[in-house]
PAMITOR-366175 format. One line per field, with one value per residue (C-alpha): x, y, z. Coordinates in nm, 2 decimals, always signed. Layout:
<nodes>
c1: X/...
c2: Y/...
c3: Z/...
</nodes>
This chain:
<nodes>
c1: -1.07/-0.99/-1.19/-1.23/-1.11/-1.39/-1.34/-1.41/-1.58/-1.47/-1.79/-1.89/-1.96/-1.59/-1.58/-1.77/-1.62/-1.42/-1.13/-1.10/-1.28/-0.99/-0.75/-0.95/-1.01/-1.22/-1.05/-1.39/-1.20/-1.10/-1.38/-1.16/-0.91/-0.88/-0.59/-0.45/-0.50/-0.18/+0.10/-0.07/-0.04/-0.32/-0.46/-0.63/-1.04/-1.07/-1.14/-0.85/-0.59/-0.72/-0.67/-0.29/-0.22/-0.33/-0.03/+0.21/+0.49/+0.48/+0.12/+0.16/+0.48/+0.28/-0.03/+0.15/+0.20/-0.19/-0.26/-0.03/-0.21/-0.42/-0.77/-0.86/-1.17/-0.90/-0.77/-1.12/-1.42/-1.76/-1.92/-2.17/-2.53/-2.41/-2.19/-2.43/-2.64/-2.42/-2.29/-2.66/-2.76/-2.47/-2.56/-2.89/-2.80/-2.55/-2.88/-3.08/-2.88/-2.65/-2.54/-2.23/-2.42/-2.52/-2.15/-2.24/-2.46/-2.29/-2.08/-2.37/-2.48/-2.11/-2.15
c2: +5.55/+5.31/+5.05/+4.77/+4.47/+4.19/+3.81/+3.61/+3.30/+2.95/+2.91/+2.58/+2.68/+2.70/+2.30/+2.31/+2.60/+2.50/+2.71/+2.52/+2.23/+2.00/+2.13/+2.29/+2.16/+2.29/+2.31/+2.21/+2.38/+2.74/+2.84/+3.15/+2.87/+2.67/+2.38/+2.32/+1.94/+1.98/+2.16/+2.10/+2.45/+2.64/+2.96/+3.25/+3.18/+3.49/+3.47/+3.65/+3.50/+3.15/+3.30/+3.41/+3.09/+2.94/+3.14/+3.05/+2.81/+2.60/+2.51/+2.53/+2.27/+2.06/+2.05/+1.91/+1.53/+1.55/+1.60/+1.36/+1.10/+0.83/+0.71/+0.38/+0.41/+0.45/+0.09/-0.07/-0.10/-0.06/-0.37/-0.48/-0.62/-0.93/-0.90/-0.76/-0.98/-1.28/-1.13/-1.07/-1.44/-1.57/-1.37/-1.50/-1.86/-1.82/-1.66/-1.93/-2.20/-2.19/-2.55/-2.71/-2.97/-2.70/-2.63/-2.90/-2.69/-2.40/-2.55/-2.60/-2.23/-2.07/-2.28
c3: +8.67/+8.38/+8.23/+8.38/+8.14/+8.06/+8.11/+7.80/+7.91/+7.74/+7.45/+7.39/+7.01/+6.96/+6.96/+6.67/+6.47/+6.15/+6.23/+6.63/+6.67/+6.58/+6.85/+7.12/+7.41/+7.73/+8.06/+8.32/+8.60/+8.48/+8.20/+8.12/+7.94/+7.70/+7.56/+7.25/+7.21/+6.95/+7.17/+7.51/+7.59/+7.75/+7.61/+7.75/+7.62/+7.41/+6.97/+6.92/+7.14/+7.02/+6.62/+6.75/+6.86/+6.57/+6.35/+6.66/+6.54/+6.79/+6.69/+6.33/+6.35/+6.62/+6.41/+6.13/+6.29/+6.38/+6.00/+5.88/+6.07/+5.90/+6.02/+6.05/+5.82/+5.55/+5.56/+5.61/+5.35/+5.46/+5.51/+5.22/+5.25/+5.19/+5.47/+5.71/+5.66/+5.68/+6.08/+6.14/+6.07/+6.30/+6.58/+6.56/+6.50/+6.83/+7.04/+6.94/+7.00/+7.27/+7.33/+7.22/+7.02/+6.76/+6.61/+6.39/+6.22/+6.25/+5.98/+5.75/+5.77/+5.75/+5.38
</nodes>
C-alpha cells in the first residue's frame, strides 16, 4: 500500500509573508488553492508550489507591470498642522451653522 499524499490547506499567514503577500490571493471556495493576483492563475496551496511559481516566467514578466506602478501617496504631501487644522475649523463652522445666511461669514473665516 502506498502513502497516501497529504492536502496542504490554504494558510492564512501566507498573506502576510514577505515573499507572497503582494500577489496571493485566497480562493473562499477551494482552501487547497490559491491565485496569483499578478497572472490570474491559480496554484495548488502548498510552500513549495507557491515558491515555483514565483520563478515561473509568466509571473516574473507579469509581476513586472505591478512593480512599475506608482501609488498615489507619491504625488500627494501629507497634510500639515496648519492644514488640519484649517479643514477641521470648516467642518465645524459648516455643523454649526447650516443656513444659507452664514456664507457671509464663511468668507471672513476662509481669510
Amino acid at each position: 500500500m502506498g502513502k497516501t499524499q497529504y492536502t496542504q490547506k490554504f494558510r492564512e499567514e501566507w498573506l502576510t509573508d514577505a515573499l507572497f503577500k503582494d500577489w496571493l490571493v485566497k480562493i473562499e471556495l477551494d482552501r487547497n488553492k490559491a491565485r496569483c493576483r499578478f497572472c490570474k492563475t491559480e496554484v495548488v496551496a502548498k510552500r513549495y508550489d507557491l515558491l515555483q511559481h514565483t520563478k515561473t516566467k509568466k509571473h516574473i514578466e507579469a509581476s513586472n507591470g505591478f512593480a512599475t506602478s506608482r501609488s498615489v501617496a507619491n504625488y500627494t504631501k501629507p497634510p500639515s498642522l496648519k492644514t488640519s487644522d484649517a479643514e477641521g475649523t470648516l467642518a465645524l463652522f459648516t455643523a454649526v451653522h447650516c443656513s444659507i445666511l452664514t456664507c457671509d461669514h464663511l468668507g471672513v473665516l476662509c481669510k
